[in-house]
TORTORBA-485586 format. One record per residue (C-alpha): residue in one letter; x, y, z. Coordinates in steps of 0.02 Angstrom, whole numbers, plus 50000, padded with zeros to 5 digits. Layout:
AXYZ
...
This chain:
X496034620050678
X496454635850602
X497424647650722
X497484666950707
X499054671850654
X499314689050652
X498474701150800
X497534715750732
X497324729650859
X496644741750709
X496174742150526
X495994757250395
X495254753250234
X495934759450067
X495224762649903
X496564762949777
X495944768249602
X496944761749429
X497744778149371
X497684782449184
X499304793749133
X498294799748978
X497134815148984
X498254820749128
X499004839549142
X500904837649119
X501744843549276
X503404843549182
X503364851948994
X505124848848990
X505124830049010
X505254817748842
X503474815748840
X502584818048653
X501254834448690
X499614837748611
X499294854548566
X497844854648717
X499244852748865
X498934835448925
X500034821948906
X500334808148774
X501234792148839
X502834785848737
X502814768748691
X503944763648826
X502784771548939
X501174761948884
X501994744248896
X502614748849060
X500984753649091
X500244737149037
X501804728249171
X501584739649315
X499914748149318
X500054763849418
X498854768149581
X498194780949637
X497474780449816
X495664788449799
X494884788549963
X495124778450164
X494124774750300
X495504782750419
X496124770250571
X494674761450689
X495064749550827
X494424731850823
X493104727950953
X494194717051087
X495534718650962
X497044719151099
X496594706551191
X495704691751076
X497144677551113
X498244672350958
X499734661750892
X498924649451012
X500014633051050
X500664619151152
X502134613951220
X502884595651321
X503404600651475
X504494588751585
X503014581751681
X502074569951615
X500524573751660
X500594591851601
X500614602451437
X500884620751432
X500134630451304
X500694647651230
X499594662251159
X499754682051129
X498924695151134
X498984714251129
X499474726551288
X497754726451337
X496314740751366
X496434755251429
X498104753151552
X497154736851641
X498374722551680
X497774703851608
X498084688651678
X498174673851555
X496964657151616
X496574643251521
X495044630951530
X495174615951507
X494344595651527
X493784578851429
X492164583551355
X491984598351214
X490494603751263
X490724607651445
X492304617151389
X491404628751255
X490124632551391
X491174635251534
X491354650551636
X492754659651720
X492844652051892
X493804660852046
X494364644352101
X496024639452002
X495164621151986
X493654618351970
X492824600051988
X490684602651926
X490684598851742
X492414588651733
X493174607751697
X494724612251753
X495594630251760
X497334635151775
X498284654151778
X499824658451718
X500964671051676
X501424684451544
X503064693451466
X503804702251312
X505174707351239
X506114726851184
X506884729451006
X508414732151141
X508324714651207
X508754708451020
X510654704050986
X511084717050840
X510554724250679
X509314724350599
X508104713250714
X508364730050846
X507944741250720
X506274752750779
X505774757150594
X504414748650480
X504944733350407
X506234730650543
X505644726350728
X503914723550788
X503254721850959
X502584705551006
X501574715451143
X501104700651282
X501544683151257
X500834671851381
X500954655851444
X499894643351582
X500204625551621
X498764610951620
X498914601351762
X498544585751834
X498074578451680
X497534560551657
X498794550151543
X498574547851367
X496764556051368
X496024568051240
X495704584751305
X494864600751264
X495414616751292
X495294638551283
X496134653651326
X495834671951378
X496404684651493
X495474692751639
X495914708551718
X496954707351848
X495834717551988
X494444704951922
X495464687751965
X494304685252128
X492614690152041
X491184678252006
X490904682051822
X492184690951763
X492154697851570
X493394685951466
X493834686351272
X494054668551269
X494794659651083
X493984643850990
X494154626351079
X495564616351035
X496084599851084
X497624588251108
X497984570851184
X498834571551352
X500584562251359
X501024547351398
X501724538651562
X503764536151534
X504204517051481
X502504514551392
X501924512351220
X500384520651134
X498844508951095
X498114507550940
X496644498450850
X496584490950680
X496224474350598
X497324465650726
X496144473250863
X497044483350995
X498854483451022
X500224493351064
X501414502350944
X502964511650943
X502814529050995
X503324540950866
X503724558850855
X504364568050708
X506164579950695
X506494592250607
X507454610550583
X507564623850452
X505874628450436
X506314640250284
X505784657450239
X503734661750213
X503594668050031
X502274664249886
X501994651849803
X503334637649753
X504514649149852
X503474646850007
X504694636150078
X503964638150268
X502294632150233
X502834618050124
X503944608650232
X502544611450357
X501414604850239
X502514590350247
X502564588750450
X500644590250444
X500234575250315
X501544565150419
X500794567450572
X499044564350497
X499524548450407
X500684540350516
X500244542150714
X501224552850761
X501334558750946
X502294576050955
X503444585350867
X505304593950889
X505724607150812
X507504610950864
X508064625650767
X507984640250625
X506084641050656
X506134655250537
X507344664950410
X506614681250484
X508224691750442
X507684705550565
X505944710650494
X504584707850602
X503054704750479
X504174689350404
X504604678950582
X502474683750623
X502104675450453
């Protein structure tokens, strides 16, 4: 699946127009520009092939700032986590402060079949057992440009630090070993944790297979029939810096992680440092 990667609280659209230099009133006579006898300006050769390099905009009109419907509080950045039982997984998600001074609670949903998961409801209960649907809460936190170590990732300026707002986390539970499971998040209002039918944002369904009991191996089928394997994980560091193109360096070697994990079997992943060459600016480490 395709995860949301970047929160958008609000949105302003721009019109930028392509601005042509000639036929424009010279606000400096005195400059090196060539001048027609009718005041406006003639560009210099230099000026027309950097022109041609760099066009020049102009912005012509915006939409001024509107907030996105549920904006703050649609969950993002969602993933999952081993935790040291093995019959859990955690999974991690974000999301903005919230609306209008309410405090949220993260929950997540959660059970075997897709269906019953995509259609379930908010439940009171903190398990529920009707449709094989299960429901866990959790907890929330953030962090201040003061809780970074130094300069410039404590920097309050654009381009430098930028508030991760909430970051939550809740725990699955109780899960059966080695089992495919469905799953989706939201966050409730905390004054609404006890009501029937709460309103919840909730994200897509996602799905992962449930871990395995220590000391066993993972079965698999193939022409041999079914048998079991070698569990096997990948390890990596260094994830590199986001950029474009062949200096995307980030989302090739996780290009790389993803086609081994789809080709080979593999069970989990462990990423163990320098998840990103963020060098104090905000927009980079959220990329």
């Amino acid at each position: 699946p395709s995860f949301p990667i970047i929160r958008e609280d609000s949105c302003e659209f721009r019109l930028w127009l392509l601005h042509d230099k000639g036929g424009e009133e010279d606000p400096n006579p005195d400059d090196d520009d060539e001048i027609q006898g009718d005041d406006t300006i003639v560009p210099t050769e230099m000026e027309e092939k950097a022109s041609k390099l760099h066009p020049i905009y102009k912005l012509g009109a915006t939409s001024g700032p509107f907030n996105i419907r549920h904006g703050s509080i649609q969950p993002v950045m969602v993933h999952l986590a081993l935790t040291t039982n093995d019959d859990e997984m955690l999974v991690h998600f974000a999301t903005g402060n919230g609306e209008h001074g309410q405090t949220y609670v993260p929950v997540v949903m959660f059970g075997p079949q897709e269906d019953d998961v995509q259609s379930a409801n908010y439940s009171s209960s903190p398990r529920t057992s009707g449709a094989e649907v299960f429901m866990d809460v959790g907890h929330s936190t953030t962090y201040k440009a003061s809780d970074m170590c130094q300069a410039p990732a404590n920097v309050e300026e654009p381009g430098k630090f930028t508030s991760p707002k909430l970051l939550h986390s809740v725990t699955m539970t109780h899960l059966d070993p080695d089992s495919t499971y469905y799953y989706k998040v939201g966050v409730v209002k905390r004054d609404q944790l006890n009501d029937s039918n709460p309103s919840v944002v909730w994200s897509d369904v996602y799905t992962f297979q449930s871990p395995l009991p220590p000391g066993t191996m993972p079965l698999v089928v193939d022409a041999d029939g079914e048998h079991s394997a070698p569990l096997k994980f990948v390890v990596y560091a260094d994830q590199g810096l986001p950029g474009y193109g062949n200096n995307d360096d980030a989302k090739r070697v996780l290009k790389f992680a993803a086609r081994e994990i789809s080709s080979n079997g593999i069970r989990a992943v462990h990423h163990f440092g320098d998840l990103s060459y963020a060098q104090g600016a905000g927009h980079i480490w959220d990329a």
